[in-house]
C-alpha positions in Angstrom: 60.1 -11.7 -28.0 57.3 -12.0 -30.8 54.4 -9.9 -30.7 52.4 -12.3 -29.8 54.1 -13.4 -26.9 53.2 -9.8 -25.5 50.1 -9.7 -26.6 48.9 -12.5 -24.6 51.2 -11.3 -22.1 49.6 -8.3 -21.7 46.0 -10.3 -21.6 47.3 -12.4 -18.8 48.7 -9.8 -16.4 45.8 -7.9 -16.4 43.5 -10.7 -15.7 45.9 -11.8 -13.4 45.3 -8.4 -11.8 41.8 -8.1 -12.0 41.8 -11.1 -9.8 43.8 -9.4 -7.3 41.7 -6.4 -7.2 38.4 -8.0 -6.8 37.5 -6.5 -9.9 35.6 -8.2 -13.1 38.1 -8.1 -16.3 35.4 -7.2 -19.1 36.5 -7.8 -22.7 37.4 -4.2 -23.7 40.0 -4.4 -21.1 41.4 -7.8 -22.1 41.8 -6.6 -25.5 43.5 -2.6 -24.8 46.0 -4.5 -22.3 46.8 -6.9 -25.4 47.5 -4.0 -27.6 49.0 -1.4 -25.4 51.6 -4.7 -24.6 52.5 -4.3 -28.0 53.0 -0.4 -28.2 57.2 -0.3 -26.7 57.8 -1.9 -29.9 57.1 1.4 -31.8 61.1 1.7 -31.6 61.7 -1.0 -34.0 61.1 -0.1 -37.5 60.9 -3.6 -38.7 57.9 -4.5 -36.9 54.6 -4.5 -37.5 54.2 -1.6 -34.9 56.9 0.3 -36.4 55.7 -0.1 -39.9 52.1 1.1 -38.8 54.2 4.0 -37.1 56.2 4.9 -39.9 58.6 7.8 -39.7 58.2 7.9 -35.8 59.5 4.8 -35.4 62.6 5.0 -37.9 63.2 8.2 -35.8 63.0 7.0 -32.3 65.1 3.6 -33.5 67.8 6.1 -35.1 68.2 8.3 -32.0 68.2 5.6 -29.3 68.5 2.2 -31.0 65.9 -0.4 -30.5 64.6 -1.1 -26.4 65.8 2.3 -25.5 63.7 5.0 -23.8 60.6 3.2 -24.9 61.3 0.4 -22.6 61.5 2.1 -19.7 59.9 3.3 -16.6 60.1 6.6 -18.4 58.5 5.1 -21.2 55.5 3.9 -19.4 54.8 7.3 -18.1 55.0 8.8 -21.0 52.8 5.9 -22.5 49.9 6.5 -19.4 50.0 10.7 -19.9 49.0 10.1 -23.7 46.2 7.8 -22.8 45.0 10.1 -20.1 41.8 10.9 -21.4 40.7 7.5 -21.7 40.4 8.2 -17.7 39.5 11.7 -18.0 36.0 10.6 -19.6 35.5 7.8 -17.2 37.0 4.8 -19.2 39.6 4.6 -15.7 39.4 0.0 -16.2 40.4 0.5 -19.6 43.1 3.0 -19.1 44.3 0.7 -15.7 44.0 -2.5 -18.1 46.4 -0.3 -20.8 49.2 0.8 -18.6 48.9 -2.8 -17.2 49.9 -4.3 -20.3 52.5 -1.8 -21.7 54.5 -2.8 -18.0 53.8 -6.7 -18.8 56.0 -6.1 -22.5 58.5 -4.7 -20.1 58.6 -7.3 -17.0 58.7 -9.9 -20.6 61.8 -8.3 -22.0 63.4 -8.5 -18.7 63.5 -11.8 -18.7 65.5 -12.2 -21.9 69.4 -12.4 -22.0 69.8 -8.9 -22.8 67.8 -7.4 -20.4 66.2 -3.6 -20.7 67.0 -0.1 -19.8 64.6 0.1 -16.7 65.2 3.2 -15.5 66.6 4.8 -19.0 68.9 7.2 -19.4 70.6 5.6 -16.4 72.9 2.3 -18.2 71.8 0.0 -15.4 70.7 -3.2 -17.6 67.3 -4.8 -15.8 66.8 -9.1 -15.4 65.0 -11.0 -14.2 65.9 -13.5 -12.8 69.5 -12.7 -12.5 70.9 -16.2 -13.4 72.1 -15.6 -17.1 71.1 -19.3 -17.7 67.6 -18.8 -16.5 66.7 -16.3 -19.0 65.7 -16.4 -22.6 68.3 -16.1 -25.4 66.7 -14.7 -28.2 69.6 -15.2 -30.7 69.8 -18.8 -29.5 69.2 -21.8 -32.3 66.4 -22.9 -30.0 64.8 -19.9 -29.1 61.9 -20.4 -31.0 61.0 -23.2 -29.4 61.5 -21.5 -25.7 59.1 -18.8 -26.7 56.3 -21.1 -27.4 56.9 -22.4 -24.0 56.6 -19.1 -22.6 53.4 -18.4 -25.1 51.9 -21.2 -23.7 52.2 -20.6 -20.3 51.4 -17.3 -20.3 48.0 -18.7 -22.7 47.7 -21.1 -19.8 47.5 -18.0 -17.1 44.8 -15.7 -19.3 42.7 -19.3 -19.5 42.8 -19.8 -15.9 41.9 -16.7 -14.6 39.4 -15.5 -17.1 37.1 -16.7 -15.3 38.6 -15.8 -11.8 38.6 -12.8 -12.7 34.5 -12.7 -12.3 35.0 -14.1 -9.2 37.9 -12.2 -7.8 40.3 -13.9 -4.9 37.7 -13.5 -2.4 35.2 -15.4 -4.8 37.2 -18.0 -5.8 37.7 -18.9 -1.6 34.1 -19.4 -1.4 33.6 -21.3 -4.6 36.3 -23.4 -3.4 35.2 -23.5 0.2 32.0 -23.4 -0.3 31.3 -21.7 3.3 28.3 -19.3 3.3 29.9 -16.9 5.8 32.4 -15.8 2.7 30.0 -14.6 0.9 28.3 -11.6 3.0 31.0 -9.0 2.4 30.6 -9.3 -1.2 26.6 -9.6 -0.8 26.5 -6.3 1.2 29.0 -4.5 -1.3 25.9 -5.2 -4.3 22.8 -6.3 -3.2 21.6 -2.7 -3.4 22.4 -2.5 -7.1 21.5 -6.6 -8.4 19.9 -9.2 -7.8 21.8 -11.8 -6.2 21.0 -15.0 -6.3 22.6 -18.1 -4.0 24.0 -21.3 -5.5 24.8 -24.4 -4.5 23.7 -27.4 -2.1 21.6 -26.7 0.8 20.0 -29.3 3.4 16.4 -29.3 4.3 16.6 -29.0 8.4 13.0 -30.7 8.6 13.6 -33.7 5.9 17.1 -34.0 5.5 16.5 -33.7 1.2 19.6 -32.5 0.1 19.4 -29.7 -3.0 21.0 -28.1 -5.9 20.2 -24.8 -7.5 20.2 -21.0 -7.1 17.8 -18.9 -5.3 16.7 -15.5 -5.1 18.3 -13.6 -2.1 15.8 -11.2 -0.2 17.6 -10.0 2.5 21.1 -11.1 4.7 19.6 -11.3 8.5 21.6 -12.2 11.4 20.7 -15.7 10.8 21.3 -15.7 7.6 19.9 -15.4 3.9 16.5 -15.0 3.3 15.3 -16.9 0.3 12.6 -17.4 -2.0 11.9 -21.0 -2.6 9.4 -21.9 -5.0 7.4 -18.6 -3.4 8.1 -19.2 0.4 10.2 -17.1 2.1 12.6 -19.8 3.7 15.8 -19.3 5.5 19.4 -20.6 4.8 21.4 -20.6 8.0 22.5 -23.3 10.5 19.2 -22.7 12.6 17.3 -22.0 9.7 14.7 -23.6 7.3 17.5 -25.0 5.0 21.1 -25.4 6.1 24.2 -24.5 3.2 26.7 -27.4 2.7 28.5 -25.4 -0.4 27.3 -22.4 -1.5 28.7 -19.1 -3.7 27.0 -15.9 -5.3 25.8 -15.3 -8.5 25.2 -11.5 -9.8 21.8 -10.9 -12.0 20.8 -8.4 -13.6 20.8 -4.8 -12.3 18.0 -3.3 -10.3 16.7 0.1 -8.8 15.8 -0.3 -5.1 12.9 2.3 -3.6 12.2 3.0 -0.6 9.2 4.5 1.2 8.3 4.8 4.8 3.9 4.7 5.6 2.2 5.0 8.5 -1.9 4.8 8.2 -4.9 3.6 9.8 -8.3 2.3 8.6 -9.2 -1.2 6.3 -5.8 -2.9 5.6 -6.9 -2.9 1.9 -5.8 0.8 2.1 -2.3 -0.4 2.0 -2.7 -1.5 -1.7 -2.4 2.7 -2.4 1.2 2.7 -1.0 2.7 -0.6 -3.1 2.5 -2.1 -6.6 1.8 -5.7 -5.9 3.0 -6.2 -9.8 6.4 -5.3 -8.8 8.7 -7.2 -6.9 8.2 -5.6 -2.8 8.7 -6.4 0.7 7.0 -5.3 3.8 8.7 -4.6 7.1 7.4 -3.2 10.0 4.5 -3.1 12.9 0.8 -3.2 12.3 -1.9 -2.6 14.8 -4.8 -4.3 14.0 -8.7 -3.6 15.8 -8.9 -7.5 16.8 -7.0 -10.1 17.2 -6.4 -13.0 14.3 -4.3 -15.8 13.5 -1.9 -17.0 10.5 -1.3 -20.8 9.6 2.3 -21.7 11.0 4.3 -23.1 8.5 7.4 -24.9 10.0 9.4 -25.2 6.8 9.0 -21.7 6.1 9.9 -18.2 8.1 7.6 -16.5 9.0 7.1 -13.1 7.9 4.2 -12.1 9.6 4.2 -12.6 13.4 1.6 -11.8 16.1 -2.3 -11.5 16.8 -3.2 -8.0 17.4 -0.4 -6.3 16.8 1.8 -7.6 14.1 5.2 -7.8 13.3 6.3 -7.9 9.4 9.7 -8.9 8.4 9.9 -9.3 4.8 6.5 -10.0 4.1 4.6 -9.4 0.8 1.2 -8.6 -0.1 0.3 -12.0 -0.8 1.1 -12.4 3.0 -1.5 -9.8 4.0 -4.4 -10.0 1.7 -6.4 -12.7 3.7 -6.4 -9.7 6.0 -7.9 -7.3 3.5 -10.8 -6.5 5.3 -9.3 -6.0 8.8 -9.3 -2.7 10.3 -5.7 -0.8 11.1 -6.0 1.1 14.2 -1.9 2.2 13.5 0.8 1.0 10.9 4.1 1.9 10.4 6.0 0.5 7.4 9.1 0.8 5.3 8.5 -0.8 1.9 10.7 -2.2 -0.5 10.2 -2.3 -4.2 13.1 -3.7 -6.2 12.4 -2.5 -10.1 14.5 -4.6 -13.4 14.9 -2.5 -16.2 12.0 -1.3 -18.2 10.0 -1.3 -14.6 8.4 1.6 -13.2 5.9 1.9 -10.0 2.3 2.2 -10.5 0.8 2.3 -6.8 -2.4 1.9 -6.1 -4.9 1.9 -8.9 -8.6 2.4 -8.6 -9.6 0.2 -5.9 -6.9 0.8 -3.6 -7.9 4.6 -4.3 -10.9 4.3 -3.2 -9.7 1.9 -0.3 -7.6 5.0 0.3 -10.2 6.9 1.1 -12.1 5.2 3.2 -9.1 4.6 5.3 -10.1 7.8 7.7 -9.0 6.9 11.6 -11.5 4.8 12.9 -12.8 6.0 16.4 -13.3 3.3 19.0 -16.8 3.6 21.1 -16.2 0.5 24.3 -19.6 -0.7 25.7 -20.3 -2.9 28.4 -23.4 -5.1 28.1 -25.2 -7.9 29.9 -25.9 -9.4 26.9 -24.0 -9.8 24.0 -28.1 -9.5 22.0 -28.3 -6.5 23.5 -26.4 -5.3 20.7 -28.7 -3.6 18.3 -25.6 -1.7 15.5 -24.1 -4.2 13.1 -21.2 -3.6 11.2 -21.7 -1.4 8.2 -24.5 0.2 9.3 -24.9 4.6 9.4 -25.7 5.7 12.8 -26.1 9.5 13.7 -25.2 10.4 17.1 -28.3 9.4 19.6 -29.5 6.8 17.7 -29.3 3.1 19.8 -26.7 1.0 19.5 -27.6 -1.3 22.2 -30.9 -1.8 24.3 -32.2 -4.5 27.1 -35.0 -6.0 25.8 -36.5 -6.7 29.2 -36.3 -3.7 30.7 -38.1 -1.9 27.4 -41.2 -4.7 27.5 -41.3 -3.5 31.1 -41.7 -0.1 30.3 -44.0 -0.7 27.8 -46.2 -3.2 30.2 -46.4 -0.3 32.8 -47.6 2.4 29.8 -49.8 0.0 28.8 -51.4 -0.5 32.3 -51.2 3.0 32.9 -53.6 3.7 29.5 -56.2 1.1 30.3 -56.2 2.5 33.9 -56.7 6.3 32.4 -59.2 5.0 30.3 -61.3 3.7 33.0 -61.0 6.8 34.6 -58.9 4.9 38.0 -56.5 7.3 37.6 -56.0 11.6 37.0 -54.4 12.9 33.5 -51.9 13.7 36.0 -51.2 10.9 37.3 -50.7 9.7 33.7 -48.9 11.8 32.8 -46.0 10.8 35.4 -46.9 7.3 34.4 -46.1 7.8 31.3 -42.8 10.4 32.3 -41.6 7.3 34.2 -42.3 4.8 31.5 -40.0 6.9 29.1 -37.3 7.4 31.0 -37.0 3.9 31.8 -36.8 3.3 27.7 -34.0 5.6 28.2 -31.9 3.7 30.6 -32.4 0.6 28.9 -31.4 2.1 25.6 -27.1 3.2 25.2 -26.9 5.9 22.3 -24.3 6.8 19.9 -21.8 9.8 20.4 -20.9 10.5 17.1 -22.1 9.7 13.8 -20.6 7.6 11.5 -20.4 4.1 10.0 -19.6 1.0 12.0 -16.7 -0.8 10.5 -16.4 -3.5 12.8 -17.3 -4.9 15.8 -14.8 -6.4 18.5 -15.8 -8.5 21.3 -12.7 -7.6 24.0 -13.7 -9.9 27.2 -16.6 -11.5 28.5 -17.6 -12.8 32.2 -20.4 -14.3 34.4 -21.4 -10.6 34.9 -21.5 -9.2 31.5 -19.1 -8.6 28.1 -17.0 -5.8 26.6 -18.0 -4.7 23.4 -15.6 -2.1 21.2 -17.5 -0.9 18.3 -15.1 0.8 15.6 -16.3 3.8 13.9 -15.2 5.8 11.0 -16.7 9.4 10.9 -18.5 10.4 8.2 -22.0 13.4 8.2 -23.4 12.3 5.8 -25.2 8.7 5.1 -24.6 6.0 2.1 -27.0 7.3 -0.5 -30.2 5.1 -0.9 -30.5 2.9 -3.3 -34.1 3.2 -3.0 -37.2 5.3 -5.1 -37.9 8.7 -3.4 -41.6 8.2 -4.7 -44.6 5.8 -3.9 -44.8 4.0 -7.0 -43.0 2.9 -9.5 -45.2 5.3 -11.8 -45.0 9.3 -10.8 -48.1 10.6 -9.5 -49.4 13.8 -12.0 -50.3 15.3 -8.9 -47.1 16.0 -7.8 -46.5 18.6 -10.6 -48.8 20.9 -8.5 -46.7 21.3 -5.1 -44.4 24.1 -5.1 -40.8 23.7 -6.1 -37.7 24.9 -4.9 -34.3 24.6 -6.6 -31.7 22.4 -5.4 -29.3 25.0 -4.0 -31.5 26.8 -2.1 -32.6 25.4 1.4 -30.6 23.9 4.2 -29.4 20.0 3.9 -30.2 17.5 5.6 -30.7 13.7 5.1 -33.1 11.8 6.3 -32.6 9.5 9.7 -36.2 7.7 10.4 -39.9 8.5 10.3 -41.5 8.5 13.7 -45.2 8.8 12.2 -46.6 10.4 9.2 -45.8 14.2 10.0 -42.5 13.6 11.9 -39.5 12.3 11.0 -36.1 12.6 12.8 -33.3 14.0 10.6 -29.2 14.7 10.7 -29.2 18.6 11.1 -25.9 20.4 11.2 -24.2 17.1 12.4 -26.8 16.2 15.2 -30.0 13.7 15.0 -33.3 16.6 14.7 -36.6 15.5 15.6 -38.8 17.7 13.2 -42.5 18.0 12.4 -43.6 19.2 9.3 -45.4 22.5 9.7 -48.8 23.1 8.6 -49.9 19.4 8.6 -51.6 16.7 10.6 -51.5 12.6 9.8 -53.7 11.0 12.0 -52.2 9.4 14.9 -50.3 6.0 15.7 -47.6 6.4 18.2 -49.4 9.1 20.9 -49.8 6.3 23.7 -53.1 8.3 24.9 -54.8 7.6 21.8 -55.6 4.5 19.7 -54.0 4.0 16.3 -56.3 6.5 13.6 -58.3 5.8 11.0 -55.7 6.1 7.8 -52.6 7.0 10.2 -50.7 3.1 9.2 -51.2 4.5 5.1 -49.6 7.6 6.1 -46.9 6.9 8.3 -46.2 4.0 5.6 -46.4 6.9 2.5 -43.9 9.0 4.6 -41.4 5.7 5.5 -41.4 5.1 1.5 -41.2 8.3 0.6 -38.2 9.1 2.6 -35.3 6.3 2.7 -32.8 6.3 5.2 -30.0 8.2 4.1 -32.0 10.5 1.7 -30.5 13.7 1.1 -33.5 16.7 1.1 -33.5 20.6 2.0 -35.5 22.6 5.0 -37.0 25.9 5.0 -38.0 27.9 7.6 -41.8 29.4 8.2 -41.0 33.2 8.3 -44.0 33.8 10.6 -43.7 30.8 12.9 -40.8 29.8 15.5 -38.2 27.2 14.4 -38.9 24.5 17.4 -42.0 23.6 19.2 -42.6 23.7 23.3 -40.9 19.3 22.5 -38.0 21.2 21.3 -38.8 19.6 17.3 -37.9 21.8 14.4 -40.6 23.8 12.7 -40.1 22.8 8.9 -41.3 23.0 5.2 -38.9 19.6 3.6 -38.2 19.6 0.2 -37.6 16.6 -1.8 -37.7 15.1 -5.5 -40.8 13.4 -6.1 -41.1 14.0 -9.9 -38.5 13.5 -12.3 -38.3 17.4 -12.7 -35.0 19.3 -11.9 -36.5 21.6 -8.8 -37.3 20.3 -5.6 -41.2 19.2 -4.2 -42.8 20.6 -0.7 -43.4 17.3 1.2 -45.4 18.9 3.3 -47.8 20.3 0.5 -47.8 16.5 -0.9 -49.6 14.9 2.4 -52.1 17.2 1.9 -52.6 17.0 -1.8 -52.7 13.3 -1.6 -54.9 12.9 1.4 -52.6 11.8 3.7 -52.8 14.6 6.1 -55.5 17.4 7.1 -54.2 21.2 6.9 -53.5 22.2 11.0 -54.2 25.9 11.2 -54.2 26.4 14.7 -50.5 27.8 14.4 -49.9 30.4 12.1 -47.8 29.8 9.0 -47.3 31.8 6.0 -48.5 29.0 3.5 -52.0 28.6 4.8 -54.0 29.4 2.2 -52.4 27.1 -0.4 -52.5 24.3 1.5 -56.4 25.0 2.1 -56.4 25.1 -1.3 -54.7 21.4 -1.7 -57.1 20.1 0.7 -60.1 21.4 -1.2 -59.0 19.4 -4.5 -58.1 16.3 -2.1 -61.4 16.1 -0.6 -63.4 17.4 -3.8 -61.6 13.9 -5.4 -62.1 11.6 -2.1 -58.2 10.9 -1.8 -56.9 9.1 0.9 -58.3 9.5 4.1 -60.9 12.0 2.8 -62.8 8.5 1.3 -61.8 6.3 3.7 -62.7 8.2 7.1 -65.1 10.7 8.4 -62.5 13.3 8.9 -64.2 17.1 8.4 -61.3 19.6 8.0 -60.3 21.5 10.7 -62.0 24.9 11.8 -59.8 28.0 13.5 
């Protein structure tokens, strides 16, 4: 036969096989099974094989005559041991396609009249078929003209299953069946290395709408394939959103698929730091969430998030999730899916998920049981130390403070003993107590969860995430907008020395309560006295409202300041308070102000000498320049300083 004749020979078989195998034909391998059909020729000097071999083929056609050893089973050994390497360094479709075609020459010339040396040296002459008539005569006056018939079939093969060979047998069944249960073996066998994408005619199960096109594949489910369609996650399945009529597989492009498992609690935000929402991803998995919430219900969609409290994610993106930014995560454990194309690389997180991240500490549920829902005196967001209120009965409070207030007037028209008030006013403040419910920890309230509620009263869970140390103030640590020259004068100490603390309330102009080694600290500042507004035995003092109001502006909620200790004096008082000197920044200078030092330099307090304390003197010294100048109450009271 021609040359030709083999060489599409040699194309056709191995497509032909490729088929078979399930494997793609790829153009390199068409074309080395088209020119390794030509190589048994090599033992014909006059042809264009043998002229390109030169003396080997003059020698091999001398020693054995034309279709000797060459075309035989020998031959085609010999033929797949010299192309070896082509396997050796991973080319294995090539060499397959190679050895493929050098077999097709021989199967070809076995067909002819004269038949082949199969199994060379052995002199058994090889047909096919064995009908002399049946085979081609190349001598024959015609022959010509039978060889194009055989060109063109064999053309006619390599057409047809070019493109079966993409497909392979099992692919070809679906594309002619066009059943979607086909296609899963060969989905499973690459969905972990391309995209995959489903083509065909599906059925909307809701309207009926009949639809051509391909879709992305997410997932193969029990059900069926999970789509996306136009960016909703719909299913294609009998029972599902969209039912297949005819359907097949198309490969895409390669892609990487990473894994990762999560688990973490605190604002669901904090999941941004584990994906890359730029990247294509999937969620799957159980969240636990602090209340209870609810999702639109699509019908024409599936639905990837499922539940209330406690959620259930099949597939579901961050799209899915992000109206749920701001809920809190008591528990979560994920496995995310990112699929990456080429030229893609995962960037989780970023900034704002970082800083999501850390804020996403456990949060520590505190359950309360009120009669009132207004009870309720925390709000989300807000810094509590432990023993501050988060809920008190209103009624029960104006009581006590009815039966103080009854109790003064009484004492002050002499109807009762200082005793006697004095239990009065014991009684009074425990009541205060029982109406008041206080924190045990300190931290920030993230949110707020009302659990049940009932003629007799409502459950209250009040989420916390632990943290020492309040949100910094936004606010001036000074009085006025312009810094006092006075302040210059108060003694300074350097902002690492001291003990920190920040600042929790001001009960009155010499006492504030601070956070101390992790507890709320009532302290009074040693060495000073503000006049008086919250003793209930006395009446409000002349100048005390300025003072208390210069100490609440002075020192913000949440201000960080230092303590020091008097060296001659004891650290609490017989009310248990600390004994302090507070530091603070009340100049634009580097080095930290006395606070105490300040009341007195400004007027806002009278030097108390009646315990003993190692700064006396100065501060008498203050208090001179404060009343030489009339400041504060020293020109608007009749105070005299105080004698020892």
């Amino acid at each position: 036969m021609r040359l030709a004749t083999h060489a599409v020979g040699g194309a056709a078989f191995w497509l032909v096989g490729a088929t078979l195998a399930g494997r793609p034909a790829n153009l390199a391998g068409v074309a080395a099974a088209a020119a390794a059909a030509l190589a048994p020729e090599i033992d014909d000097a006059s042809s264009l094989v043998g002229k390109l071999a030169g003396p080997v083929s003059v020698w091999l056609e001398t020693r054995w005559g034309h279709r000797g050893p060459t075309h035989s089973l020998l031959g085609l050994l010999v033929f797949l041991a010299l192309t070896s390497p082509l396997a050796i360094f991973g080319y294995w479709a090539i060499w397959a396609a190679a050895g493929v075609g050098y077999l097709s020459h021989l199967l070809l010339d076995a067909m002819t009249l004269d038949g082949i040396l199969l199994f060379w040296p052995a002199t058994f002459v090889a047909v096919i078929p064995g009908r002399d008539e049946l085979r081609l005569d190349t001598e024959a006056p015609n022959a010509h003209r039978r060889e194009l018939v055989v060109f063109g079939v064999l053309f006619a093969i390599a057409a047809a299953f070019a493109p079966l060979s993409q497909l392979g047998i099992t692919g070809a069944l679906q594309r002619a069946l066009g059943t979607m249960e086909e296609t899963f073996n060969d989905y499973r066998k690459i969905a972990d290395s391309r995209e995959v994408f489903l083509v065909g005619t599906l059925q909307d199960q809701i309207t009926g709408e009949k639809r051509q096109g391909e879709w992305p594949i997410v997932a193969l489910l029990p059900q069926g394939y999970l789509v996306l369609d136009a960016d909703r996650m719909r299913l294609v399945g009998e029972r599902g959103n969209l039912a297949p009529l005819r359907v097949t597989l198309r490969k895409g492009q390669p892609i990487t698929v990473v894994s990762t498992n999560v688990s973490f609690s605190g604002k669901l935000s904090g999941l941004l730091a584990h994906l890359d929402p730029e990247v294509e991803h999937y969620i799957s998995g159980r969240i636990v969430l602090a209340r209870s919430v609810s999702f639109p219900s699509d019908p024409e969609a599936f639905a990837t998030v499922q539940g209330s409290s406690e959620l259930t994610l099949n597939f579901a993106r961050w799209q899915d999730l992000a109206p749920l930014s701001s809920e809190y995560v008591t528990e979560a454990t994920l496995v995310i899916v990112h699929r990456l194309r080429a030229g893609q690389s995962l960037r989780l997180g970023g900034s704002a998920a970082s800083a999501e991240a850390q804020n996403a500490a456990p949060l520590v549920p505190v359950t309360l049981s009120l009669q009132k829902l207004s009870h309720l005196v925390a709000e989300e967001g807000q810094w509590i130390a432990e023993g501050d209120p988060l809920a008190q009965d209103p009624e029960r409070l104006a009581q006590a403070k009815l039966a103080l207030a009854r109790a003064q007037e009484r004492h002050r028209l002499g109807l009762i003993t200082d005793a006697d008030f004095e239990q009065a006013l014991a009684e009074a403040t425990a009541e205060e107590e029982k109406a008041t419910v206080r924190s045990p920890i300190t931290g920030v309230v993230e949110q707020i969860v009302v659990e049940s509620a009932s003629p007799s009263g409502i459950t209250v869970r009040l989420l916390f995430r632990r943290t020492d140390a309040p949100p910094q103030s936004s606010q001036t640590t000074t009085a006025s907008e312009k810094i006092d020259p006075r302040f210059k004068e108060l003694p300074e100490l350097p902002k690492d020395k001291g003990e920190v603390v920040y600042i929790l309330r001001v009960l009155d102009g010499d006492t504030v309560e601070l956070l101390y080694q992790g507890k709320a600290e009532k302290a009074r500042l040693v060495g000073v006295d503000t006049p008086e507004t919250k003793d209930p035995r006395k009446p409000v003092q002349c100048f005390g409202p300025e003072a208390s109001q210069f100490t609440t502006t002075t020192l913000p909620r949440g201000l960080e300041a230092r303590i020091t200790w008097n060296p001659v004096g004891d650290k609490r008082d017989k009310y248990s308070r600390l004994l302090v000197y507070l530091w603070v920044q009340l100049d634009d200078d580097e080095p930290l102000e006395l606070f105490n030092a300040a009341l007195v330099r400004l007027g806002y307090a009278r030097v108390y000498p009646f315990f003993k304390f190692d700064r006396l003197q100065e501060f008498r010294n203050f208090e001179a320049e404060a009343v030489a100048e009339k400041a504060g109450l020293w020109g608007a009271c009749n105070y005299e300083p105080y004698k020892k």
